[in-house]
C-alpha positions as CSV (number, residue, x, y, z in Angstrom):
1,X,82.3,71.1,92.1
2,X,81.2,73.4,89.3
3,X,80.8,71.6,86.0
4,X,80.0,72.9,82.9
5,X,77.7,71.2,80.0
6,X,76.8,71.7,76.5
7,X,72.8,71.7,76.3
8,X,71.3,69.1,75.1
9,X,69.8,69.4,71.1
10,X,66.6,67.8,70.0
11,X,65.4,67.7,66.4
12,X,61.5,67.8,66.1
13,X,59.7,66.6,62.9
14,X,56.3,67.4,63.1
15,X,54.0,64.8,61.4
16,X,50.9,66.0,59.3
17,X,49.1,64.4,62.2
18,X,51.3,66.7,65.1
19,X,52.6,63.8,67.0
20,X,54.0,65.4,69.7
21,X,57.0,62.8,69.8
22,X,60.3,63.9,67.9
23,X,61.4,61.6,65.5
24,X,64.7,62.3,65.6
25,X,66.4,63.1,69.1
26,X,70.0,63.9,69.1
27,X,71.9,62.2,72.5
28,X,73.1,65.0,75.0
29,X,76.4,65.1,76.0
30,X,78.7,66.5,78.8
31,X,81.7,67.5,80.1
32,X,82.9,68.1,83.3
33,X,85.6,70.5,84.9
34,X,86.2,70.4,88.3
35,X,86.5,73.9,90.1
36,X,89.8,75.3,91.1
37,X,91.3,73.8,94.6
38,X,92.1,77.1,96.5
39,X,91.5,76.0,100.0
40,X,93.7,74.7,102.6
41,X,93.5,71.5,104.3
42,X,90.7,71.1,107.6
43,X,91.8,70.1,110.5
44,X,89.3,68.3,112.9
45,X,88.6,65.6,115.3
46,X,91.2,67.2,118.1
47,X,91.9,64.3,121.4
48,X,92.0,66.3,123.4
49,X,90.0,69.0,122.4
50,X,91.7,72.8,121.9
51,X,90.9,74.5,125.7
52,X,89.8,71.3,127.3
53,X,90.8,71.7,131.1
54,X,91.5,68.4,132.4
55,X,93.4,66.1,130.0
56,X,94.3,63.1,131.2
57,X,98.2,63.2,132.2
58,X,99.3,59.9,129.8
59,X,97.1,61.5,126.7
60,X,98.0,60.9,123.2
61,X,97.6,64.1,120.9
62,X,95.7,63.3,118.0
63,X,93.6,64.9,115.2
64,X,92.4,64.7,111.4
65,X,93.6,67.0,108.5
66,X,91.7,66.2,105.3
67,X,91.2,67.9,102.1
68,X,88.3,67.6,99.3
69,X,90.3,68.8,96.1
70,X,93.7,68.0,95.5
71,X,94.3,65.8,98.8
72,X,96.7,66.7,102.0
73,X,100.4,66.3,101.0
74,X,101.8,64.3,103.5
75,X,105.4,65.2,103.9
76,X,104.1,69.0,104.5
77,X,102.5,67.8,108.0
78,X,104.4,69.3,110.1
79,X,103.5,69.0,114.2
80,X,105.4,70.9,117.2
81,X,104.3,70.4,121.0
82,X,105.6,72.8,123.3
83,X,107.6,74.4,121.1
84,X,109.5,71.3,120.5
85,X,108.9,70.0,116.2
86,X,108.4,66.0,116.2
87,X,107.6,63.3,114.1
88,X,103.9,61.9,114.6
89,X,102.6,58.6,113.7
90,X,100.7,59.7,110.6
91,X,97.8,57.1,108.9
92,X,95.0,57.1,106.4
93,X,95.1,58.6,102.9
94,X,95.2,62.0,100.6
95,X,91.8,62.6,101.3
96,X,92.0,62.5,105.6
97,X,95.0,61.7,107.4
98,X,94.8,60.9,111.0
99,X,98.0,62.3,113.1
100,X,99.0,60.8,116.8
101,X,101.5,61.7,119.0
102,X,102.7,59.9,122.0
103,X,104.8,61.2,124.1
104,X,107.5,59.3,125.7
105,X,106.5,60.3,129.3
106,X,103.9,61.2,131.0
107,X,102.6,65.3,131.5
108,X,102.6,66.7,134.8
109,X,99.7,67.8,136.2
110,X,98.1,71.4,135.2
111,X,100.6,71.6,132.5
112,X,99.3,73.8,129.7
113,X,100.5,71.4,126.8
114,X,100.9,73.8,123.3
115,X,100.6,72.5,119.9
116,X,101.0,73.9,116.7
117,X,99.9,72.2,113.2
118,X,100.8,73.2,109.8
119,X,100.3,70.9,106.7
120,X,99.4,71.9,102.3
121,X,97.7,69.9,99.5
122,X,99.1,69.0,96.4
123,X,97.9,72.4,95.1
124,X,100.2,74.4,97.3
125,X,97.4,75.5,99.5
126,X,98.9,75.9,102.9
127,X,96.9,76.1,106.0
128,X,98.5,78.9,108.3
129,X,100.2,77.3,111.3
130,X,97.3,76.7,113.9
131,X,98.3,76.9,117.2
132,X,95.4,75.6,120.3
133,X,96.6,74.3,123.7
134,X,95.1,71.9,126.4
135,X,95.7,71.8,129.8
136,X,96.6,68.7,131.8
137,X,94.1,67.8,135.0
138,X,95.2,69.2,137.8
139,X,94.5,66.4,139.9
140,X,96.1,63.7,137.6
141,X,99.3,61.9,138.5
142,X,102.4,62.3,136.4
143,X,103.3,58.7,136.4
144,X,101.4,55.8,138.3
145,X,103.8,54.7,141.7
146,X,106.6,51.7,141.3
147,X,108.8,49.6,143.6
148,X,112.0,50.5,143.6
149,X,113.7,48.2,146.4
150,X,112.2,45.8,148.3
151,X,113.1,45.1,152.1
152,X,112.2,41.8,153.6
C-alpha cells in the first residue's frame, strides 16, 4: 500500500544554556490512503496441478482465487470443465476463496480433463479466463469393480 503523511513539525526553544531538548514538540500526525486496486484476482493452489500426467481417475478439481485489495466477488467465479460451465462448492472469504469440484463419476483413464476459471473483485478487475488441463493416469481404473448378480 502507498500511504501518504504530513511530516511531522517540532518547535525548538533554545535555552540561554542551548539545551538541546525542544521545549515544545508538536505531535505528528497521519493519514493513510490506500493505493488503487487495479489487479485481478490470483489463482493458486491447483489439485491437480495444470500439466500433471497422471491424475488419479476419482480426483476432485480444486484451487484458491484470492485477492489483496478489494477482495474476490464471489458470484463472478465462474468454473467450466470440459467445456461443460458448472456450479463448484465454493468456501472461505473475500480475501481467498477455495473452489472444489466433484464430479459425479469417475474419469476414464488418459483423459485430458480441460478447465477453464474466470472470476473479478469488487473493483471490477477481471482475471482473463485461464484455461490449464490435466491428464488422467493412464493406468487408473474408471470405476473400482461391483457385483452385479450373484449365482449360488
Amino acid at each position: 500500500m502507498l500511504f501518504r503523511s504530513l511530516l511531522p513539525a517540532q518547535l525548538f526553544a533554545q535555552t540561554p544554556t542551548d539545551t538541546p531538548f525542544p521545549t515544545e514538540t508538536v505531535t505528528p500526525y497521519f493519514t493513510a490512503t490506500p493505493a488503487p486496486d487495479i489487479e485481478p484476482p490470483v489463482l493458486s493452489n491447483f489439485d491437480p496441478l495444470p500439466g500433471e500426467a497422471t491424475a488419479a481417475s476419482d480426483t476432485n478439481i480444486a484451487f484458491t482465487v484470492s485477492d489483496v485489495g478489494s477482495g474476490v466477488n464471489q458470484s463472478t467465479i465462474s468454473m467450466s470443465v470440459q467445456g461443460i460451465s458448472l456450479t463448484p462448492l465454493i468456501v472461505g472469504s473475500s480475501a481467498a476463496y477455495r473452489v472444489i469440484y466433484e464430479p459425479l463419476a469417475n474419469f476414464l483413464p488418459s483423459t485430458v480433463v480441460a478447465v477453464t476459471v474466470s472470476v473479478g473483485d469488487f473493483q471490477g478487475n477481471v482475471l482473463p479466463p485461464f484455461s490449464y488441463s490435466f491428464t488422467i493416469d493412464p493406468t487408473a481404473e474408471s470405476d473400482p469393480p461391483y457385483i452385479t448378480q450373484r449365482n449360488p
